[in-house]
C-alpha positions in Angstrom: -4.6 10.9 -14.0 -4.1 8.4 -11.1 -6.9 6.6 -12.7 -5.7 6.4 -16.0 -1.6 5.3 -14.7 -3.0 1.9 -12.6 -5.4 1.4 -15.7 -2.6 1.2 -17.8 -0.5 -1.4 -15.7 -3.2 -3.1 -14.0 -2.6 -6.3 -15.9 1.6 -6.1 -15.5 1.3 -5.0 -11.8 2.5 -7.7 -10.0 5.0 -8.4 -12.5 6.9 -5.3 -12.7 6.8 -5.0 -8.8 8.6 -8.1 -8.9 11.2 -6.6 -11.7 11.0 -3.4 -10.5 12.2 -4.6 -6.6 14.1 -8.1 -7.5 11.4 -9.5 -5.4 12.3 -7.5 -2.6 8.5 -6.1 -2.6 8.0 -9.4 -1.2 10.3 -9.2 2.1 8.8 -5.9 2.6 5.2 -7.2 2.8 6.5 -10.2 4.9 7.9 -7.4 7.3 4.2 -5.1 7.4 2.3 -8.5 7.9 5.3 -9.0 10.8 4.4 -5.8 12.4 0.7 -6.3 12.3 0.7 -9.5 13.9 -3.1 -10.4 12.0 -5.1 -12.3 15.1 -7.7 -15.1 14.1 -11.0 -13.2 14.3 -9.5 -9.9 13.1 -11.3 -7.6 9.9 -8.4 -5.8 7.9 -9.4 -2.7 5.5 -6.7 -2.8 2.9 -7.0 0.8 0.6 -5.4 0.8 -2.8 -5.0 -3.2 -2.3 -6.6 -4.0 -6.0 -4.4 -6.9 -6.9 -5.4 -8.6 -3.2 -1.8 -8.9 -2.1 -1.7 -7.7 1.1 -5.6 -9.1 1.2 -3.7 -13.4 1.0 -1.4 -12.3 2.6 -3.6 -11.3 6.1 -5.7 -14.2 4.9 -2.6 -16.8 5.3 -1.7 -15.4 8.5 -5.0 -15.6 10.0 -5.7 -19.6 8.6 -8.9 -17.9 7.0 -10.6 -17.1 10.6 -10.3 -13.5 9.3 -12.4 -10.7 7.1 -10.5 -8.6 4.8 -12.1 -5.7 2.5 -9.9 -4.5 -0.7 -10.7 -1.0 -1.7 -9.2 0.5 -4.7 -10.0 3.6 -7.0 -9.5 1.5 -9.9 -11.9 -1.0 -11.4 -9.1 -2.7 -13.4 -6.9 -3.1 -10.7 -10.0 -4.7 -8.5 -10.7 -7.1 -11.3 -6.8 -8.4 -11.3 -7.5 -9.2 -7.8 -10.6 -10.5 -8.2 -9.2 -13.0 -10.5 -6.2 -13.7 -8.7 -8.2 -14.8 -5.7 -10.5 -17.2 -7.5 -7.5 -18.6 -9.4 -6.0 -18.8 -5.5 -9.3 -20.5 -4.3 -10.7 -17.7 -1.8 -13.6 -17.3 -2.4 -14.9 -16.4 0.9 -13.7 -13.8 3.9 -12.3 -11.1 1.0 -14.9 -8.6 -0.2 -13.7 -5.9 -3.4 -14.9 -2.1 -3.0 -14.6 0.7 -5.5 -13.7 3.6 -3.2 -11.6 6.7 -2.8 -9.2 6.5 0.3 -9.9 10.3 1.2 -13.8 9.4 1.7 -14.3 5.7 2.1 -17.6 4.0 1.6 -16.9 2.0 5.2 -18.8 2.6 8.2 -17.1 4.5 10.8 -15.4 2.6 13.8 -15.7 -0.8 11.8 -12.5 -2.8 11.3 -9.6 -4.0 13.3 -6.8 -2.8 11.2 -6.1 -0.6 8.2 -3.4 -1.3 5.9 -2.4 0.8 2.4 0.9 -0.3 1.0 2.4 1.5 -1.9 -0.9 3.7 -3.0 -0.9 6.6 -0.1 1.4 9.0 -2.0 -1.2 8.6 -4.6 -3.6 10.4 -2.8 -4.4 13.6 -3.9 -5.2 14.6 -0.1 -3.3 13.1 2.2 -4.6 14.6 5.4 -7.8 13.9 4.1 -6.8 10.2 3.5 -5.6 9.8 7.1 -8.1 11.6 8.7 -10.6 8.5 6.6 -8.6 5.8 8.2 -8.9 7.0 11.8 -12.6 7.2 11.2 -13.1 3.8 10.3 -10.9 2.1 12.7 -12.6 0.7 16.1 -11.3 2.5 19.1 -7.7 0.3 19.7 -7.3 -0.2 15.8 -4.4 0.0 14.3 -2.8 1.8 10.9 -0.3 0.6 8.7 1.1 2.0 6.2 4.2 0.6 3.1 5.6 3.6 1.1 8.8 4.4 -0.8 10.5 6.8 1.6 13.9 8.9 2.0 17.4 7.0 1.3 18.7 7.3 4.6 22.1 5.4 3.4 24.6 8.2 1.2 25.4 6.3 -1.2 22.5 4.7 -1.7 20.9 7.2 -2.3 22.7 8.2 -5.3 22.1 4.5 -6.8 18.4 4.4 -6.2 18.3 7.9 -8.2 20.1 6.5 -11.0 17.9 3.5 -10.9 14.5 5.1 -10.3 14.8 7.7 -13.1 17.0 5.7 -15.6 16.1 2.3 -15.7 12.5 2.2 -14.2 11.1 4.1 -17.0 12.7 1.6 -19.5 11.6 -1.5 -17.9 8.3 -0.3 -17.9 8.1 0.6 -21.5 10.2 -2.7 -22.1 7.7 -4.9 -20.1 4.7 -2.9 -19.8 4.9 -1.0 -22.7 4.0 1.7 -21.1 7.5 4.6 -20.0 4.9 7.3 -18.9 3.0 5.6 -16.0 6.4 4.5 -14.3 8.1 7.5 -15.0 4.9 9.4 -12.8 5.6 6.6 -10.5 9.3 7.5 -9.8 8.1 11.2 -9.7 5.9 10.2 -6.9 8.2 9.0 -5.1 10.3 11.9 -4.3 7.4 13.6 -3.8 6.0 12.0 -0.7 7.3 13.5 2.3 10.0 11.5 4.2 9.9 9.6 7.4 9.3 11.9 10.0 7.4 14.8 8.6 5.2 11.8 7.2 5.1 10.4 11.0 4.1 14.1 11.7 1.4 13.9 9.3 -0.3 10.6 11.1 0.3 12.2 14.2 -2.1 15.4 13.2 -4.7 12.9 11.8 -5.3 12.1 15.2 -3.8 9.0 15.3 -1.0 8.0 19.1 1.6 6.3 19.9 3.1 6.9 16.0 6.0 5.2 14.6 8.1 3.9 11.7 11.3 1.4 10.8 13.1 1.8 7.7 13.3 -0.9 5.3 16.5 -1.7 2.7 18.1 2.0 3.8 15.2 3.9 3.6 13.9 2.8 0.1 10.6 2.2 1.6 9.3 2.5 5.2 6.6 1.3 7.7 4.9 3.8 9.7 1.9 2.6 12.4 -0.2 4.2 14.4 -2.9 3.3 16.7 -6.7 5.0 17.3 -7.5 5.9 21.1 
């Protein structure tokens, strides 16, 4: 079903996050690249990364002296990317994979740093997923992870409700033609578990020294964590 939802909006992806957020998708990206502090040298797994966002975005940082690897369940949302980065010019240090986050087709102990931003709640097994990531991170590698989270802000939260369920839906049919796949999205949203119960979750996977900081009240949050 997953499948089927980022096959639909492959092609409108970037767009709608831009209309969906009012760009703030953006700051939020800005604020996970922040965090990670990408070193010249470094090689960065980004899972569910199809449209290579996150992927320039580490490549920037790191002036090119960098590796990334995109992996994404979904061939359409690879090709997107794929394009994008041609269109972009980089044509070298970004390699696409067709992979499921819960059993990755990377080698174990083999990159620097793991990044998923806005795909984990997407995951059928999260545990599974998490448990993946510590596996294929060197010993001193880090996790990152971008997901809509809890409102932390009262009334907030009551807005973002309004928004999510009311108006998402329409933009996407508007834009996207397509109501169902970002009505599933809002759904997933309140499904995925909030801050600290999620901290909890990277916390069991193995992973120390586990944190997170809210972003714009709570609508989305970074959490880290480090492999010892």
């Amino acid at each position: 079903m997953v499948r089927d939802v980022f096959d639909s909006v492959a092609g409108k992806y970037d767009l709608m996050n831009d209309l969906m957020s009012m760009g703030v998708h953006r700051l939020w990206k800005a604020a996970m690249m922040d965090w990670l502090k990408p070193q010249p040298g470094m090689t960065l797994l980004d899972v569910g990364g199809g449209t290579g966002d996150i992927a320039m975005r580490f490549l920037d940082r790191v002036k090119g002296d960098g590796e990334v690897f995109v992996c994404d369940i979904n061939y359409e949302m690879l090709h997107v990317g794929r394009d994008r980065s041609v269109d972009e010019g980089l044509l070298t240090g970004i390699s696409w994979i067709c992979g499921n986050a819960e059993k990755l087709p990377v080698p174990d102990q083999s990159v620097d740093a793991y990044t998923i931003a806005f795909c984990i709640r997407n995951v059928t097994d999260i545990p599974a997923a998490l448990e993946d990531a510590r596996r294929v991170l060197k010993p001193g590698g880090r996790f990152l992870c971008l997901e809509f989270s809890e409102v932390v802000l009262p009334v907030l939260d009551k807005i973002y409700d309004i928004y999510s369920f009311g108006l998402l839906p329409k933009i996407g049919e508007m834009v996207a033609n397509d109501r169902e796949s970002y009505q599933y999205l809002a759904e997933s949203i309140r499904q995925f578990p909030p801050q600290e119960e999620f901290a909890e979750m990277i916390r069991t996977a193995g992973f120390e020294q586990v944190s997170y900081r809210n972003l714009s009240g709570g609508i989305a949050a970074l959490h880290t964590g480090w492999r010892v």
